[in-house]
C-alpha positions as CSV (number, residue, x, y, z in Angstrom):
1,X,38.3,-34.2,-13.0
2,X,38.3,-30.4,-13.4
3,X,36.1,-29.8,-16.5
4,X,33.9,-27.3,-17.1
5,X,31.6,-27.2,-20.5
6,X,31.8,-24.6,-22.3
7,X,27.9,-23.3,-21.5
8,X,28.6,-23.7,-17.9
9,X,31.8,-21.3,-18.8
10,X,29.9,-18.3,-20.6
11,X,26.9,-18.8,-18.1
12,X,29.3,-18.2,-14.8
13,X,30.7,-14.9,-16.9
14,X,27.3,-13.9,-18.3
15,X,26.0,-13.6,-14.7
16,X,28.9,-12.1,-13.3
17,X,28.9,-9.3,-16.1
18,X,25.0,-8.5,-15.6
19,X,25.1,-8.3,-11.8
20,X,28.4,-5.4,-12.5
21,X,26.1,-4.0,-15.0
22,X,23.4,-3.5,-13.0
23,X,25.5,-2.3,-9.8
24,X,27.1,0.3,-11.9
25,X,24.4,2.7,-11.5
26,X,24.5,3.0,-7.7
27,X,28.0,4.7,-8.7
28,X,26.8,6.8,-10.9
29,X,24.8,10.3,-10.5
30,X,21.2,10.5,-11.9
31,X,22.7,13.1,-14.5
32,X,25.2,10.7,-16.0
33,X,22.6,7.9,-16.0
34,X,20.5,10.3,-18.2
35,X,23.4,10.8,-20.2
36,X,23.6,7.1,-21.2
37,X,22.1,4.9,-23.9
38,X,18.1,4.2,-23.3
39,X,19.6,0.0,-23.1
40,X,21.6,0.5,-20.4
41,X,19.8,-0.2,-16.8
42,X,18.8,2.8,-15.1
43,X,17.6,1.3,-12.0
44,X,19.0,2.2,-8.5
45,X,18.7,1.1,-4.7
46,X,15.9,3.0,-3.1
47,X,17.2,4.4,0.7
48,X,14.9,3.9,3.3
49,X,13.2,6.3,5.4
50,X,16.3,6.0,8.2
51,X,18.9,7.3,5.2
52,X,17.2,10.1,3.4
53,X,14.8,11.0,5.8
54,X,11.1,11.7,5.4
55,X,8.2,11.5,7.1
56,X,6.4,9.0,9.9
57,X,2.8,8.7,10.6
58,X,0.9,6.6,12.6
59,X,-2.8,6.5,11.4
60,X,-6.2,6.1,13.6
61,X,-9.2,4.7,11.6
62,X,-12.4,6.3,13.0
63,X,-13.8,2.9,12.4
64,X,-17.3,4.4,14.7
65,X,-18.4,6.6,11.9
66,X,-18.4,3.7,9.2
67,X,-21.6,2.1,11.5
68,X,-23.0,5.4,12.5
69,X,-23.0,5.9,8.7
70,X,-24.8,2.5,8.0
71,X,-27.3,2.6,10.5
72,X,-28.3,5.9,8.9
73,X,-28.7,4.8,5.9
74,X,-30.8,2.0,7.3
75,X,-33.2,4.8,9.0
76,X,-33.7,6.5,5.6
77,X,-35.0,3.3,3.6
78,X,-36.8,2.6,6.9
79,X,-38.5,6.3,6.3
80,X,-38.9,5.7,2.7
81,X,-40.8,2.5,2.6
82,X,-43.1,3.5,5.7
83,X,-44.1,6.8,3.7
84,X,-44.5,4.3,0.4
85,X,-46.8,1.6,2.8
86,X,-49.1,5.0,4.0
87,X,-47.8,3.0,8.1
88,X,-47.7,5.9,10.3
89,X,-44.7,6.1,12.9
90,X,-43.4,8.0,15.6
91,X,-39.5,8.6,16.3
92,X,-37.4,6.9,14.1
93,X,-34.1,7.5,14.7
94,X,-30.7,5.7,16.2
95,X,-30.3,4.6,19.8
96,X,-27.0,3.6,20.3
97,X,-26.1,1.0,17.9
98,X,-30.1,0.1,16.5
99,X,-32.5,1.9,14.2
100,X,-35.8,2.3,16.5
101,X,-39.1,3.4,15.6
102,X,-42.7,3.2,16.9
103,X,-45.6,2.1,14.5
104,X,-49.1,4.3,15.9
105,X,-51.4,1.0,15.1
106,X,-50.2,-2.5,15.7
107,X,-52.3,-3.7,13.7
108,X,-49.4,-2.4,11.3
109,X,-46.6,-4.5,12.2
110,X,-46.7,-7.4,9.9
111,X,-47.1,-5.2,7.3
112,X,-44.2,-2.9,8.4
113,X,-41.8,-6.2,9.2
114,X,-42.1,-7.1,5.2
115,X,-41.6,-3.7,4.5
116,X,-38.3,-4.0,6.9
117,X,-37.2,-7.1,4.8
118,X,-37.8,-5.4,1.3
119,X,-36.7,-1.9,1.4
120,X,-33.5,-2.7,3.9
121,X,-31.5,-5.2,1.9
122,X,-30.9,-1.9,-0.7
123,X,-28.9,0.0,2.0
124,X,-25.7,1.4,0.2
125,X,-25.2,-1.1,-2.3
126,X,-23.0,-2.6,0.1
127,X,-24.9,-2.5,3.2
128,X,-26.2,-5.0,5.4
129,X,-29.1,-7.1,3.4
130,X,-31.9,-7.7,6.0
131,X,-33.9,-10.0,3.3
132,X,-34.4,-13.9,5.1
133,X,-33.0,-12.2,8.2
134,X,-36.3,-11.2,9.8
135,X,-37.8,-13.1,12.8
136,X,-35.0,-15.4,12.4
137,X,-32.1,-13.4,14.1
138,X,-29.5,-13.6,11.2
139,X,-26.0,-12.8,12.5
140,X,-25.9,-10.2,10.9
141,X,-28.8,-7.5,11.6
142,X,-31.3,-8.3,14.4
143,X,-34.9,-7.0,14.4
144,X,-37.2,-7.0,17.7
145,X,-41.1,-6.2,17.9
146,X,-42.5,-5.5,21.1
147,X,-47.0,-6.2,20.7
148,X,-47.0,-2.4,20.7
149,X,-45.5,-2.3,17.1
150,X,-42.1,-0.9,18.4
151,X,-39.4,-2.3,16.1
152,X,-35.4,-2.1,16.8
153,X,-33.1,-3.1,14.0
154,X,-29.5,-3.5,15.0
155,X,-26.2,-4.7,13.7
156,X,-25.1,-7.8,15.4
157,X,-21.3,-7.5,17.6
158,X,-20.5,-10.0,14.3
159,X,-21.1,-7.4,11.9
160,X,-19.8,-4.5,14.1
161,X,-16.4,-6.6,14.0
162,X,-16.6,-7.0,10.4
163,X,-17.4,-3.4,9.5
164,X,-14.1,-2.7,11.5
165,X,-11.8,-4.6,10.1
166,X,-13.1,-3.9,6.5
167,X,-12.9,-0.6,6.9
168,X,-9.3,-0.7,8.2
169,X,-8.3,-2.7,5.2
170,X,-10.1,-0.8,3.0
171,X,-8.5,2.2,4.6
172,X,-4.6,1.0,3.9
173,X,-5.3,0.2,0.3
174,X,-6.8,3.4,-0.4
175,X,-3.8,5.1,1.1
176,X,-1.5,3.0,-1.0
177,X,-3.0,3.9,-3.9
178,X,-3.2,8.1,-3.0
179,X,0.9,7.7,-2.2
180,X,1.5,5.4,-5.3
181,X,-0.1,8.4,-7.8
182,X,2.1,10.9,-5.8
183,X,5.3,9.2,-6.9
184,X,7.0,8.7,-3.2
185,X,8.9,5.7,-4.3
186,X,9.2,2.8,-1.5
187,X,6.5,3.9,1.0
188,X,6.1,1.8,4.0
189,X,2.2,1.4,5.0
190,X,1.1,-1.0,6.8
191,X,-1.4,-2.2,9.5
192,X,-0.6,-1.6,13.3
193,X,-3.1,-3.3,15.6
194,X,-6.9,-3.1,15.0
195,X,-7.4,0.3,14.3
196,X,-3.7,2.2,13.1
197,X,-2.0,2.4,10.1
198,X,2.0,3.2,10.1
199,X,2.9,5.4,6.8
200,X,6.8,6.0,6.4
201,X,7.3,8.3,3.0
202,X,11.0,8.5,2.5
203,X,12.7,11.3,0.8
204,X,9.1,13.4,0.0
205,X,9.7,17.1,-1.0
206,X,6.2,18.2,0.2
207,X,5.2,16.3,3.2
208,X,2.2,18.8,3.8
209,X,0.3,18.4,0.9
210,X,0.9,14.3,1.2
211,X,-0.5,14.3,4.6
212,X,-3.9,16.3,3.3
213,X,-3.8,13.8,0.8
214,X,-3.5,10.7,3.0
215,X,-6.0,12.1,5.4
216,X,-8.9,14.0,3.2
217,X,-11.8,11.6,2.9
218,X,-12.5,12.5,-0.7
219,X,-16.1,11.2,-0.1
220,X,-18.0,12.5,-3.3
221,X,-21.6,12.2,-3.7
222,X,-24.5,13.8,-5.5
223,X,-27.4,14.8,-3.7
224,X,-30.9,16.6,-4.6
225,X,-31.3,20.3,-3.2
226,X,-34.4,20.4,-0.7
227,X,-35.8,23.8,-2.0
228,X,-38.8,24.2,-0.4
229,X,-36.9,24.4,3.3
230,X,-34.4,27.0,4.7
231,X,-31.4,26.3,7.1
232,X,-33.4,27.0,9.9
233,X,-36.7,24.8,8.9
234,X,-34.4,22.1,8.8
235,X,-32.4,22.4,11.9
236,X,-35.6,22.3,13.8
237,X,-36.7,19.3,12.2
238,X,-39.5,20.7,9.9
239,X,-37.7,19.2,6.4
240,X,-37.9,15.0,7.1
241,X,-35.5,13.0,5.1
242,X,-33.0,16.1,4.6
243,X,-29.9,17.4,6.3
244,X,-27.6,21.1,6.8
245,X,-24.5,21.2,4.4
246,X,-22.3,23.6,4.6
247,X,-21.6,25.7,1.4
248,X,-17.6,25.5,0.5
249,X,-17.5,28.6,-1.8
250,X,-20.6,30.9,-0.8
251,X,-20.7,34.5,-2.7
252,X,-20.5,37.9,-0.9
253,X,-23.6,38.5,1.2
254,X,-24.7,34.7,-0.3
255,X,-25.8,31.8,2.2
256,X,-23.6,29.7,4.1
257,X,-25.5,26.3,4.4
258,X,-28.0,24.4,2.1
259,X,-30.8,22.0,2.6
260,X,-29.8,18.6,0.7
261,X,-32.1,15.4,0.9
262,X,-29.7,12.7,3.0
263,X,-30.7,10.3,-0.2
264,X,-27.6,10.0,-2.3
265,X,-28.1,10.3,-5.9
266,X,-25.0,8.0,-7.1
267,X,-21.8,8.3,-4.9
268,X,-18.1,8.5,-5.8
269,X,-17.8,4.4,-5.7
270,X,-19.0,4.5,-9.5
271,X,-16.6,6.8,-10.5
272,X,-14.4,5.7,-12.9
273,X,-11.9,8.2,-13.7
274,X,-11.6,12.0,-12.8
275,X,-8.8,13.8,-14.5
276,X,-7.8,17.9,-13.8
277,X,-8.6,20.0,-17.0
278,X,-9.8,23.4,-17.9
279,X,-13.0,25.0,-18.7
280,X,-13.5,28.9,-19.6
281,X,-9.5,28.9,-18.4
282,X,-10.8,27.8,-15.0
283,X,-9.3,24.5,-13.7
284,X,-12.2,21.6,-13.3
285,X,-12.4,18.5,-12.6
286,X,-14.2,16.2,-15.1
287,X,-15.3,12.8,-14.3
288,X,-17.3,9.8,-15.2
289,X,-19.3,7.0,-13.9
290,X,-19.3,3.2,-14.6
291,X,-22.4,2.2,-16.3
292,X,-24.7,1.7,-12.8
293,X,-23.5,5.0,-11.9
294,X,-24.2,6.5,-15.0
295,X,-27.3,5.1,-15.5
296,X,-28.5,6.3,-11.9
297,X,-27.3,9.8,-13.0
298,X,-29.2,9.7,-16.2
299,X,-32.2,8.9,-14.7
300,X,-32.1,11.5,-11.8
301,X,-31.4,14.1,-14.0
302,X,-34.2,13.0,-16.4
303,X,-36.5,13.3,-13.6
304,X,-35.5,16.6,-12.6
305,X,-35.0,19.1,-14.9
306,X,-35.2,22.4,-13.5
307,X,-34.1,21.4,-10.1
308,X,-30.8,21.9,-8.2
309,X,-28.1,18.7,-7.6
310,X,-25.7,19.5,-5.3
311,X,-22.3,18.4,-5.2
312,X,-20.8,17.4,-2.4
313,X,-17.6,16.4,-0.8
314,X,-16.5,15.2,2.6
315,X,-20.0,16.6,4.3
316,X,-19.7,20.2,2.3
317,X,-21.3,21.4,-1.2
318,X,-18.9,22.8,-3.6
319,X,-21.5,23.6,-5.7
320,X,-25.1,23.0,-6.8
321,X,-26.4,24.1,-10.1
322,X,-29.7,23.6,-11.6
323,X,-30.6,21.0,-14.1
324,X,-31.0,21.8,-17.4
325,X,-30.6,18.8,-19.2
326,X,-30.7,14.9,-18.7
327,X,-27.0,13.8,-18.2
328,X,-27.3,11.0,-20.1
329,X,-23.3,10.3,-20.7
330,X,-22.1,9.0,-17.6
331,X,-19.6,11.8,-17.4
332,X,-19.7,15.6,-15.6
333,X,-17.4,18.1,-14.9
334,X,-16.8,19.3,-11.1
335,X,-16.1,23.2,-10.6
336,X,-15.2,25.5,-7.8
337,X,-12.5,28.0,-6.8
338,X,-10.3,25.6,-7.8
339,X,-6.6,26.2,-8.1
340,X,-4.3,24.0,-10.5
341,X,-2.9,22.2,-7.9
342,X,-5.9,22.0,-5.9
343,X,-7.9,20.3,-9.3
344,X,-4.8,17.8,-9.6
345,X,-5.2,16.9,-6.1
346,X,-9.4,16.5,-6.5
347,X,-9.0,14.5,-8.9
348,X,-6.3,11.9,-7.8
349,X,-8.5,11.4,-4.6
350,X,-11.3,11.1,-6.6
351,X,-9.3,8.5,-8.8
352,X,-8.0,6.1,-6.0
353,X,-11.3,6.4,-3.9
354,X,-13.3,7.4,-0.5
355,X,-11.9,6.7,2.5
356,X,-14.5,4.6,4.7
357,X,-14.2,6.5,7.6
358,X,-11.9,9.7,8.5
359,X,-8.5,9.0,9.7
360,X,-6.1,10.8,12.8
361,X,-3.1,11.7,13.0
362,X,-2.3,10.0,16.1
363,X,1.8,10.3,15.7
364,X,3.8,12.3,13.6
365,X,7.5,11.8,12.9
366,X,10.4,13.8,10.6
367,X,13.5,12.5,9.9
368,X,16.2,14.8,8.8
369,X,18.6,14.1,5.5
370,X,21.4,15.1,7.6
371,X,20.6,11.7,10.1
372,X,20.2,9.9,7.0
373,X,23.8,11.2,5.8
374,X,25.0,10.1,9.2
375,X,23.7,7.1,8.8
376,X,25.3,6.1,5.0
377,X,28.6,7.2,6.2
378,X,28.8,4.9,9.3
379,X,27.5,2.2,7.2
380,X,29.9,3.0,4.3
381,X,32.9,2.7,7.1
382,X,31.5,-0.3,8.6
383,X,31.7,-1.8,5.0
384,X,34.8,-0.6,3.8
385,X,36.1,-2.0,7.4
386,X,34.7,-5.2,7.1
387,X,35.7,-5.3,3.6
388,X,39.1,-4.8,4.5
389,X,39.4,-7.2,7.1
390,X,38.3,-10.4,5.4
391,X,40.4,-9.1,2.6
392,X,43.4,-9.2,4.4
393,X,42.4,-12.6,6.6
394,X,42.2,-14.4,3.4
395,X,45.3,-13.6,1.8
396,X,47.6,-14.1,4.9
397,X,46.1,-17.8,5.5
398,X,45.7,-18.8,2.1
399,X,47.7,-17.1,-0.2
400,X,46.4,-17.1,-3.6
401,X,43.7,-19.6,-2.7
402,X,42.4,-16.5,-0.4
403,X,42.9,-14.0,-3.6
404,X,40.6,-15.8,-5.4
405,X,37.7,-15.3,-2.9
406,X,38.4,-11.9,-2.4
407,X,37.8,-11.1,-6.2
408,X,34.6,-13.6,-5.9
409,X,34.0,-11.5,-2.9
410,X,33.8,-8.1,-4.7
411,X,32.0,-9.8,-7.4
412,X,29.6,-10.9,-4.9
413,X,29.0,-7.2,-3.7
414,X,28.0,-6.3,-7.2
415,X,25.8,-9.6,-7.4
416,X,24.1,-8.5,-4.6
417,X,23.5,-4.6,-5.3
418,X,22.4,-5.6,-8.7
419,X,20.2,-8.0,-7.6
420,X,18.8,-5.8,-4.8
421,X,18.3,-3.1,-7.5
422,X,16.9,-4.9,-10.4
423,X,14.3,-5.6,-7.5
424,X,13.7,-2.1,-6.4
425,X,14.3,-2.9,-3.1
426,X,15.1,-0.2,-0.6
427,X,18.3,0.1,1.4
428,X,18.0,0.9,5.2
429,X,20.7,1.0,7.9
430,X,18.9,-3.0,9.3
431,X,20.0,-3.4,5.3
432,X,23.4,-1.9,5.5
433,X,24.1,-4.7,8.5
434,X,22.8,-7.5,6.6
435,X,25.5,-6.4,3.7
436,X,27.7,-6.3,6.3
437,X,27.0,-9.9,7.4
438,X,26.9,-11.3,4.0
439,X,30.9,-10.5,3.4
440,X,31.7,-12.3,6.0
441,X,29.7,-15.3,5.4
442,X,30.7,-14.8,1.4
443,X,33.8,-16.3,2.2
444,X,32.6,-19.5,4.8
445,X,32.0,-21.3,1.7
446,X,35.9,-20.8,0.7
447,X,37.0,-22.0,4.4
448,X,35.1,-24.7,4.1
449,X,36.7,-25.6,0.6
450,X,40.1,-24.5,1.4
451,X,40.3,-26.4,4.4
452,X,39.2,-29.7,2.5
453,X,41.7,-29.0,-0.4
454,X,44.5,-28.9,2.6
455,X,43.2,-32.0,4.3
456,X,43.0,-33.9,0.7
457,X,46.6,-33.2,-0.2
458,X,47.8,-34.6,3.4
459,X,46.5,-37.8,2.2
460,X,48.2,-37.7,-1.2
461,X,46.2,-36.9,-3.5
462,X,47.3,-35.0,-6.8
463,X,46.5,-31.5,-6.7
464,X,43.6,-32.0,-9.2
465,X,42.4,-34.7,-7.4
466,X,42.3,-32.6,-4.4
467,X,40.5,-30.0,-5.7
468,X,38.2,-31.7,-7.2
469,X,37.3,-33.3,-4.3
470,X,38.1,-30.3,-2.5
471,X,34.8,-28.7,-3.9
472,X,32.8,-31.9,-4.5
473,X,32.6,-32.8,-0.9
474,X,32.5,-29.0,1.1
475,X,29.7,-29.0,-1.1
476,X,26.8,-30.8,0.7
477,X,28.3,-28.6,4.2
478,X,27.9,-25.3,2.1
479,X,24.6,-26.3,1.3
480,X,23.1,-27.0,4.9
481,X,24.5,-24.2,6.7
482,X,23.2,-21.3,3.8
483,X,19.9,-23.6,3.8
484,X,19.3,-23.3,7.2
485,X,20.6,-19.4,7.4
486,X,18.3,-18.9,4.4
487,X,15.0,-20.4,6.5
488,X,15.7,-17.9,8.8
489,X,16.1,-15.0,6.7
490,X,12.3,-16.1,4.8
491,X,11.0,-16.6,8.1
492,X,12.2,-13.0,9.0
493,X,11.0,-11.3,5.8
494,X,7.4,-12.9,6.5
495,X,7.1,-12.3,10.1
496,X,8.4,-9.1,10.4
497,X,7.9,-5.6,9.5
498,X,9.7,-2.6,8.5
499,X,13.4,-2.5,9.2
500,X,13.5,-6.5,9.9
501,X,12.0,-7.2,6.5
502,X,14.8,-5.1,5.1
503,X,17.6,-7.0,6.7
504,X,16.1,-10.0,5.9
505,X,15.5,-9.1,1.9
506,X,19.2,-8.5,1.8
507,X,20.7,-11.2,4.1
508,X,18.8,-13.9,2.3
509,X,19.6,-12.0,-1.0
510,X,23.3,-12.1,-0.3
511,X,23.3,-15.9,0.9
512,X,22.4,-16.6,-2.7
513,X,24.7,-14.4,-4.4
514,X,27.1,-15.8,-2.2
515,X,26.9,-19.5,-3.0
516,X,27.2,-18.8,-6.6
517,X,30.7,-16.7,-7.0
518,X,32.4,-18.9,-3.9
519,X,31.5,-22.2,-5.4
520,X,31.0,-21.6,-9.1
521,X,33.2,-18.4,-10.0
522,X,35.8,-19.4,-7.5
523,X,36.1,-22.7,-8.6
524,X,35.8,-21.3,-12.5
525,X,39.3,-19.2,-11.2
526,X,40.8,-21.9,-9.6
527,X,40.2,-24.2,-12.5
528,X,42.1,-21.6,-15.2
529,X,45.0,-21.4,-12.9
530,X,45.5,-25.0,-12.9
531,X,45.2,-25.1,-16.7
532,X,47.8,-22.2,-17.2
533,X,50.2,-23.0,-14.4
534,X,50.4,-26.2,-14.1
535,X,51.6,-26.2,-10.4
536,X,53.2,-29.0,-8.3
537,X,52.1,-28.3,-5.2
538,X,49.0,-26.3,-3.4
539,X,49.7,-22.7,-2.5
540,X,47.6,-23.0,0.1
C-alpha cells in the first residue's frame, strides 16, 4: 500500500532542503555570501582551469643531478675516511656513474675496503648504505678491486631506477605543498610519464611568481668557510674537500665567490619551520631545526667559534658570518637583501622543502578568462536547452505524472550542485557535459516507473495498487542500469586524469542524486496527490 512513516517523510524533505541550501551559494556573489550569517554554507563550485583560465605547465625532473649529487657525496666520505686511515691515494673522483680511486700501496686494500664499508653507509642520511654490501655485490652499490688497489664504487642500474622514480615523487609532493601554501585553490599536478609533471593552476593572479616558486630548488644548507684558500687556489685544485660558491649579495668592490668545504654542516631536511619576520626593520627569515638538526648545529658551532658558516641556497651563499657563539637552540635567523615578499617567499620554500633535483619548464600554457567565459556560456545554453527539452517531453506524454519529475528534476540539479560543492570539487566544461547527461538520465527512472504504472492499470488494478506496484517493480530495473552506469563512471574517475576525472566526479555524482528524488521524492509527490485527490483514474 502507499505508506510512508513519518521518518522516512522528514528524511526525503530534510535532504531535499540541504542540497537547495548548499546550491544557493553558486547563485550568489562572494559579497552577499559575506553578508550572510557565519551558519550558513559558504562553499562554492571551484571552475577548472578550461573556465577561468590560468596557467599550464608541463615539468621535467633533472632526475641526472639527484645521482651526480650522491656519488659526490660518496667521494667525500671516501676522502674523509682515507685521510682518517693515513691510506694514501691518487685520483678520486667520478667516472661516469662510479666513485674511482687508486690506493699508492696494495698492501692497503683490505684496510681501505673496511674503511669503504664504515665511512660510506653515512652518505646523506639517506644515501646508499654500503655496510654488508662489500665483496658481495649488493644490488644496490657495487665495489670492484683490481690487485693494484684500484677500487670503483658504483650504483647498481637497480638503484639508478630507484633514485629516479623517488625523486619524481618526491618532486610532485613538494610541488603540492609550494601551490597549497600559495592558496591556488583546485590545482591539478600530477605525474606524466617517468620524468614530467603536468601543473594546471586555475584562476592565479600572479602566475610569475608561482612559476619561481614551483621551480626554485630551495636547497638550503650550511656549510663551513674554507679560509685559508682563495677562489683561484681552489679552482686549480690546491683546497681538497672544498668547492667555488658564488656570493648572492657581494658589497661594492667586495668578492664575488667564496671557498666553502663540500661537507654540509646540517641541511634544510631538518628544518622544521621558517617563518618571514623582521630584524633591525630588515625582513629575515628565522628558522629552526628538528632535534638531529639542531643538535648537529650546536655542535658545529661549538667547535668553531671564531670561524665563518656560510649559508647557502640552491649552489649560492647569501651570507656567511662569523661565529661568535655556540647555537645551542636549534633555531637561526637567515638575512640578505631581502625584500618582504622575497622573505615570504624564502620562507614558504623553506617550509614545504628542497626539491631533489632542479625542474624545466618543458611546456608552458595560458588560458584566457575570456575562453573560460566562452566556455560557461555555451555550457549554460547547453543546460538551459537540455533543461527545457526534457521539461517539455515529460509533460506532453505524461501529464502531471511528467510534472512531478520535472520538479524532482530541478531538485535534482540542486542535489547535485550541493553535493558537488560541499565536496569542493571543481567544475570543467568535461563537467558541464556530465551535468548535461545526468538530466537526461534523471528522468529514465520516471519512464521506467511511468510506463509500469500504465501497463499495471491495463490489467486492472486500482490506481493504488498500480502504483505501488508501479514503483516496487521498476525498481530492481532502476537499480541495474544506474549500477552498471555507476561502474563506469568509478572506473573513469580511477583511470583517468584531468578533464575525464571531472566528468566522471559529476556523472557518477548525479546518478546518485538522481536515484533519490525520481524514486523517493517523486514517489513522496505522487503519494500526497493520491491522499488529497483521491482520483479515479491515472492521468497518465
Amino acid at each position: 500500500m502507499l505508506h510512508l512513516a513519518k521518518w522516512k517523510v522528514l528524511t526525503i524533505l530534510g535532504i531535499s532542503l540541504l542540497g537547495i541550501l548548499l546550491a544557493i551559494p553558486n547563485l550568489l556573489s562572494t559579497a552577499t555570501l559575506d553578508s550572510l550569517p557565519s551558519w550558513f554554507p559558504d562553499r562554492q563550485m571551484n571552475l577548472g582551469l578550461d573556465l577561468q583560465g590560468g596557467s599550464h605547465l608541463l615539468l621535467e625532473v633533472d632526475t641526472r643531478s639527484v645521482i651526480d649529487e650522491e656519488l659526490n657525496a660518496i667521494v667525500e666520505a671516501v676522502r674523509e675516511g682515507l685521510r682518517k686511515d693515513r691510506l694514501f691515494y691518487t685520483g678520486l673522483g667520478l667516472k661516469g656513474n662510479t666513485v674511482v680511486f687508486q690506493l699508492r700501496n696494495p698492501a692497503d686494500i683490505d684496510q681501505a675496503r673496511s674503511m669503504v664499508r664504515d665511512v660510506a653507509g653515512s652518505v646523506g642520511g639517506s644515501g646508499p648504505s654500503l655496510g654488508g654490501l662489500i665483496g658481495g655485490g649488493g644490488p644496490q652499490v657495487t665495489v670492484a678491486v683490481d690487485g693494484k688497489g684500484a677500487f670503483t664504487i658504483g650504483l647498481s642500474e637497480q638503484a639508478i631506477r630507484d633514485r629516479d622514480t623517488r625523486a619524481v615523487e618526491q618532486s610532485l609532493e613538494i610541488i603540492r605543498r609550494r601551490i597549497d601554501e600559495t592558496g591556488v585553490r583546485e590545482p591539478t599536478i600530477e605525474r606524466e610519464g617517468e620524468d614530467r609533471i603536468l601543473v594546471q593552476l586555475p584562476g592565479i593572479k600572479d602566475p610569475e611568481r608561482v612559476k619561481a616558486l614551483i621551480g626554485k630548488t630551495a636547497k638550503l644548507e650550511f656549510h663551513l668557510v674554507d679560509e685559508n684558500a682563495t677562489p683561484a687556489q681552489a679552482e686549480a685544485g690546491g683546497a681538497p674537500g672544498a668547492e667555488v660558491l658564488p656570493l648572492q649579495d657581494r658589497l661594492a668592490n667586495g668578492p664575488t665567490q667564496i671557498v666553502v668545504y663540500r661537507s654540509v654542516v646540517v641541511g634544510g631536511d631538518r628544518l622544521v619551520d621558517a617563518q618571514p619576520t623582521f630584524e633591525q626593520g630588515r625582513p629575515v627569515v628565522n628558522f629552526r631545526f628538528d632535534a638531529v638538526g639542531a643538535k648537529r648545529f650546536g655542535d658545529a658551532t661549538r667547535a668553531n667559534i671564531g670561524h665563518r658558516l656560510a649559508i647557502v641556497l640552491d649552489g649560492k651563499v647569501i651570507s656567511a658570518p662569523v661565529i661568535r657563539d655556540a647555537i645551542l637552540g636549534g633555531s637561526g635567523v637567515i638575512s640578505g637583501n631581502f625584500t618582504t615578499q622575497q622573505a615570504q617567499d624564502l620562507a614558504l620554500l623553506l617550509r614545504a622543502g628542497a626539491l631533489p633535483a632542479p625542474l624545466t619548464v618543458i611546456e608552458e600554457r595560458s588560458v584566457g578568462p575570456g575562453l573560460g567565459a566562452d566556455s560557461i556560456l555555451a555550457g549554460e545554453y547547453a543546460s538551459a536547452l537540455g533543461f527545457l527539452l526534457v521539461v517539455l517531453f515529460m509533460v506532453a506524454v505524461y501529464g502531471l505524472f511528467g510534472l512531478f519529475a520535472d520538479l524532482a528534476l530541478i531538485v535534482n540539479l540542486f542535489l547535485l550542485i550541493g553535493a558537488l560543492s560541499a565536496l569542493g570539487a571543481t567544475l570543467t566544461l568535461p563537467g558541464i557535459a556530465g551535468i548535461v547527461l545526468t538530466m537526461g538520465m534523471a528522468v529514465d527512472a520516471n519512464v521506467l516507473i511511468y510506463e509500469r504504472l500504465r501497463e499495471e492499470a491495463r490489467h486492472g488494478r486500482s490506481i493504488i495498487n498500480a502504483i505501488d506496484a508501479g514503483f516496487r517493480q521498476a525498481m530492481r530495473t532502476i537499480i541495474d542500469s544506474n549500477l552498471t552506469t555507476l561502474i563506469g563512471g568509478l572506473l573513469l574517475f580511477l583511470l583517468g586524469t584531468g578533464p575525464v576525472k571531472g566528468f566522471a566526479v559529476t556523472l557518477s555524482t548525479g546518478i546518485v542524486t538522481s536515484i533519490f528524488s525520481a524514486v523517493m521524492l517523486t514517489r513522496l509527490m505522487v503519494i500526497f496527490w493520491v491522499r488529497r485527490r483521491r482520483p479515479k483514474a491515472l492521468p497518465i
